[in-house]
C-alpha positions, 0 to 999 in steps of 0.5 A: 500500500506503501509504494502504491502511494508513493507511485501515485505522489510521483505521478501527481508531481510529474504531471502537476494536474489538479482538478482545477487546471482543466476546463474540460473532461476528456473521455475515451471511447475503448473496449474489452482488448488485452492491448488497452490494458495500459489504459484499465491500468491507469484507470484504476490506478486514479492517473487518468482522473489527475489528467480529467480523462475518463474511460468509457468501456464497452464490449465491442469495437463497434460500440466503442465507434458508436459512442465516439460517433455521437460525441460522447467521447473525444478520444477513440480507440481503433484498429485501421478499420475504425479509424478508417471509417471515423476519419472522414467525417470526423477528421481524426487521427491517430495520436498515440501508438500502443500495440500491434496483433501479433495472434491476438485477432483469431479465427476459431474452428471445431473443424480442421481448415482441410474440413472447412474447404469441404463443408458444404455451408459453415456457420461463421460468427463475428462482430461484422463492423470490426477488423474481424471482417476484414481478418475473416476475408483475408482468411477465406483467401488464403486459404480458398474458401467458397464464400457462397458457404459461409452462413454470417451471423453478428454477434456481440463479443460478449455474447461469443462464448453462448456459441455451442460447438455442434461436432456435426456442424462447420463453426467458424469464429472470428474473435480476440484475446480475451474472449476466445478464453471460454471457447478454447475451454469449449472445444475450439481450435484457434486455425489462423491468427495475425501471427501467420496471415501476415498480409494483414497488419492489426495496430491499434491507436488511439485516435482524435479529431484534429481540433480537440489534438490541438486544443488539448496538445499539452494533456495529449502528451502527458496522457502519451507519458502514461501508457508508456509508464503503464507499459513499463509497470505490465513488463515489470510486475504483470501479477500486480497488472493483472489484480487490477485490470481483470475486470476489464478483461472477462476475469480471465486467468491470470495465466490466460492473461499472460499468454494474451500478453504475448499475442500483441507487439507493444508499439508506444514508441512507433519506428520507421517500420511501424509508421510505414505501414500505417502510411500503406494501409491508410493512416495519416501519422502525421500527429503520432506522438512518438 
């Protein structure tokens, strides 16, 4: 308790935030993703409310869109697919770097890829508005399935782990770390992940509107200084990490949050590489704080 105190006097004199220098609450849009849990971390930890910045979680991408799209959040977490899709209409970018998939976007099966080409229909489950769509279209193309087969159903993530495995029925299941937990528990095979589909590169970003980057630069980059300190505190003590963000994260195991931390690429401080292929898949990386 001692040193929790001591953590969060030094981050309270580093920053030098009070509740009265801000005129303005800033509120973050993100959900459920073993990437994000610097920011559950700092959360918890009281840091983003020195900073007046609130997080609001739900359990999909697609909700998190939603809540910044209304304008009830400034700030937005994203795969290329998000942002992609907000940056138009609401002229955002990515200001912060945080990870990259490295496996933790999967596709799960109670079949075999040789028994799903040969299925004559296969039910497929995914959040359709998402990087999943885009992560089960580049599995179909890999590895030549006939699209005509493919029965599509949406689903909430939260709801993945209601799928049954039917040993007589071909399932696929387009998801992320944390929530194919339950279904390895099931039965199910992770067949494909970002790890070996290579052609498709998942970073995740959070992303803003150029107004409110310039209006609140100074805030912006502090918020920057703590995912990189939240980093650094997961690397250093992830037992302490995980007591603190499970909640965020379906209360997986603690060794289930291990092996979901080795299936992302932290990418807070972005090198050339990395902002190359976000130049080539669409991102703007001109205000990426590095």
């Amino acid at each position: 308790m001692r040193k929790l105190f001591l953590f969060l006097l030094i981050v309270a004199l580093f920053f030098g935030c009070s509740k009265k220098e801000h005129k303005e609450v800033l509120k973050i849009a993100t959900n459920s993703w073993i990437g994000y849990t610097p920011l559950f971390l700092a959360k918890e930890r009281g840091i983003l409310q020195q900073l007046d910045i609130e997080l609001l979680t739900s359990s999909s991408l697609a909700e998190a869109m939603e809540i910044f799209s209304v304008q009830k959040a400034q700030l937005v977490t994203t795969t290329q697919h998000e942002y992609l899709a907000l940056k138009d209409e609401f002229n955002i970018k990515p200001i912060i770097c945080i990870d990259r998939s490295s496996g933790g976007d999967m596709i799960l099966s109670n079949k075999s890829i040789a028994e799903i080409k040969k299925s004559s229909k296969i039910s497929v489950f995914l959040e359709v508005d998402s990087i999943n769509n885009e992560l089960l279209q580049t599995f179909v193309q890999k590895y030549k399935i006939d699209p005509n087969k493919l029965i599509i159903h949406n689903i909430d993530p939260s709801w993945i782990e209601t799928i049954k495995n039917r040993p007589f029925h071909s399932i696929i299941i387009v998801t992320y770390s944390p929530y194919d937990k339950p279904l390895l528990k099931q039965g199910f095979k992770i067949v494909a992940s970002t790890k070996d589909m290579n052609s498709l590169v998942v970073i995740d970003s959070i992303c803003a509107s150029s107004d409110i980057i310039a209006k609140h630069s100074k805030r912006l980059h502090k918020l920057k200084k703590v995912v990189d300190m939240m980093i650094q505190e997961i690397q250093k003590d992830p037992k302490a990490a995980y007591n603190t963000t499970k909640q965020y994260l379906q209360n997986i195991s603690y060794k289930e949050f291990l092996s979901s931390l080795h299936l992302i690429k932290w990418i807070n401080h972005p090198d050339k590489k990395i902002l190359n292929k976000m130049e080539q898949i669409g991102y703007d990386t001109s205000k990426i704080i590095p």
